[in-house]
C-alpha positions as a Markdown table, in Angstrom:
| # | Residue | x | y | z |
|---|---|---|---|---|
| 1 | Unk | 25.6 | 10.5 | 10.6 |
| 2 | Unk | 25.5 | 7.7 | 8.2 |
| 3 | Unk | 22.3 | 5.8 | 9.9 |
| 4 | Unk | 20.8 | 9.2 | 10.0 |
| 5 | Unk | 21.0 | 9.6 | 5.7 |
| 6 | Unk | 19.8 | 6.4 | 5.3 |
| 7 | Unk | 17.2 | 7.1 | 7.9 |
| 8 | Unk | 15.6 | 10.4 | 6.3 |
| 9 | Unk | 14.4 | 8.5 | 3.1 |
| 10 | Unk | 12.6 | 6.1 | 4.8 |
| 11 | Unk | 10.7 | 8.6 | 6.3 |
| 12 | Unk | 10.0 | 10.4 | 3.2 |
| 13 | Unk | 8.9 | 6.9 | 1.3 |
| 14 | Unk | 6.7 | 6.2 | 4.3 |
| 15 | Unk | 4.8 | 10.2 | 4.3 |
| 16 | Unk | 3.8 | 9.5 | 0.5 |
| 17 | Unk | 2.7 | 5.8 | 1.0 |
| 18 | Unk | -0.7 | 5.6 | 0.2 |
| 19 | Unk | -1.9 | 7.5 | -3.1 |
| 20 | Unk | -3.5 | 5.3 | -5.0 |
| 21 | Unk | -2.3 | 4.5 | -8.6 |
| 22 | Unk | -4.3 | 3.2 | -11.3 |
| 23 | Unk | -3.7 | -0.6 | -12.1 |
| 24 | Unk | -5.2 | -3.3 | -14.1 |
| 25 | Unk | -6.2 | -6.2 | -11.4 |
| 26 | Unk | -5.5 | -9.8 | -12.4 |
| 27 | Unk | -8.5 | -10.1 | -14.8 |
| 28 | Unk | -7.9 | -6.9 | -16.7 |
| 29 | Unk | -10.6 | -4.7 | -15.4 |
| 30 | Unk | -9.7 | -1.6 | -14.2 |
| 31 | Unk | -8.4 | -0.7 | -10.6 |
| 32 | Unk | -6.4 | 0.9 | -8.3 |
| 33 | Unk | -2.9 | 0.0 | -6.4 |
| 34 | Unk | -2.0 | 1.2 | -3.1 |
| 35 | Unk | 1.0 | 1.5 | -1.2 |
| 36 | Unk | 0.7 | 1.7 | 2.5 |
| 37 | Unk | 3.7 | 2.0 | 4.6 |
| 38 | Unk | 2.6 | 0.4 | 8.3 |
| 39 | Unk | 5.0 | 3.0 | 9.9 |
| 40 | Unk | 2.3 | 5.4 | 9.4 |
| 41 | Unk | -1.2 | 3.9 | 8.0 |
| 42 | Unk | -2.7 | 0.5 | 9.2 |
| 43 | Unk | -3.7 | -2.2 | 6.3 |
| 44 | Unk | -7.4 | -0.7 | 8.0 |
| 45 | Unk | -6.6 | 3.0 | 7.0 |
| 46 | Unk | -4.9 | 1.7 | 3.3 |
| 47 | Unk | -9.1 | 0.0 | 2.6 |
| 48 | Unk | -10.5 | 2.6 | 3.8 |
| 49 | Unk | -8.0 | 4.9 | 0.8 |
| 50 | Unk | -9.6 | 2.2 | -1.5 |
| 51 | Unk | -13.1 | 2.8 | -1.0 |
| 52 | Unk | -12.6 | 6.5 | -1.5 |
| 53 | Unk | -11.5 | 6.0 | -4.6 |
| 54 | Unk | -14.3 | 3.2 | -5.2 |
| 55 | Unk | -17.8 | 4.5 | -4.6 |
| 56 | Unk | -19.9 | 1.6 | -4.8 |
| 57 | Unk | -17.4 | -0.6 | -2.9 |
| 58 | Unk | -13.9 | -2.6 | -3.5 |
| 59 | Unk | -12.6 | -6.0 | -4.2 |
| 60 | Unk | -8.8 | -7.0 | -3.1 |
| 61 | Unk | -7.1 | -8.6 | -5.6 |
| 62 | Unk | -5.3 | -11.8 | -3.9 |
| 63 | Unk | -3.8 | -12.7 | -7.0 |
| 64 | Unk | -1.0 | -9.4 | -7.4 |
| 65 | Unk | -1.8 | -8.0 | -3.6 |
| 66 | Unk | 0.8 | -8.8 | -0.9 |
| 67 | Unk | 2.8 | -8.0 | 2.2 |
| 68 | Unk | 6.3 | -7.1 | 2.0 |
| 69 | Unk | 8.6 | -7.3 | 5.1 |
| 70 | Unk | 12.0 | -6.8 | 5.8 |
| 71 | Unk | 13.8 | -8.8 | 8.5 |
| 72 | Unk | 15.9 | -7.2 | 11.0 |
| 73 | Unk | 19.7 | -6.4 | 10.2 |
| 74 | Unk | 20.6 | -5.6 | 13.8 |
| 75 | Unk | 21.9 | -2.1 | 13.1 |
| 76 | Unk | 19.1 | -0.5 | 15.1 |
| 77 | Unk | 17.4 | 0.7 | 12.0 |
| 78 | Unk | 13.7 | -0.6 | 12.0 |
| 79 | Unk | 12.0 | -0.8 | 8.3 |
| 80 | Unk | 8.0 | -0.8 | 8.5 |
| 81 | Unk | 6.3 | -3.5 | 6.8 |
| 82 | Unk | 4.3 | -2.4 | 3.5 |
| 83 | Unk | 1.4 | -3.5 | 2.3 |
| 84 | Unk | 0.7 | -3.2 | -1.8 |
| 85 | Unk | -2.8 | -3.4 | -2.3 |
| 86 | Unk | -4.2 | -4.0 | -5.9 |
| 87 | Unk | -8.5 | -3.6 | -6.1 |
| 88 | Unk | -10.8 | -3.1 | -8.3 |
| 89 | Unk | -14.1 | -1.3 | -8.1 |
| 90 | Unk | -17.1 | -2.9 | -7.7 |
| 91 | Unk | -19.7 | -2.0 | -11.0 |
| 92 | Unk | -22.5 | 0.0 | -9.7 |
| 93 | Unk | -25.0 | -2.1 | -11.6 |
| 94 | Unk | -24.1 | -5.6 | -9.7 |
């Protein structure tokens, strides 16, 4: 009963993963963050959320983008890896 609790928020988190938020990127111009839980979108599926929201293309910020994992704590409960995307949207005049 007690893995199942803990397991029924993870599930949640992982069904809202990917709405994009707005963010500055590391040079102040405006952009968007994303979320994407690998449990159910690919780092593939999370760009292709970015250049929704960007019509004339994206840039990844490597400065405040990153990978977050979480190691094994041999209770049989397996956490996703997550993927925090910060971009910015290319200007249509470049």
């Amino acid at each position: 009963m007690k893995k199942t609790l803990i397991l029924i928020p993870l599930l949640l988190s992982a069904c809202a993963s990917n709405q994009p938020t707005p963010h500055a990127t590391s040079d102040g111009k405006p952009g968007y963050k994303l979320t994407c839980s690998e449990f159910n979108t690919t780092l593939e599926q999370c760009k292709a959320k970015a250049s929704e929201n960007c019509s004339h293309g994206f840039e990844v910020d490597p400065h405040l983008s990153f990978r977050e994992t979480y190691p094994d704590a041999g209770d049989g409960i397996y956490v996703p890896a997550r993927n925090h995307l910060v971009v910015g949207c290319k200007d249509p005049q470049a």
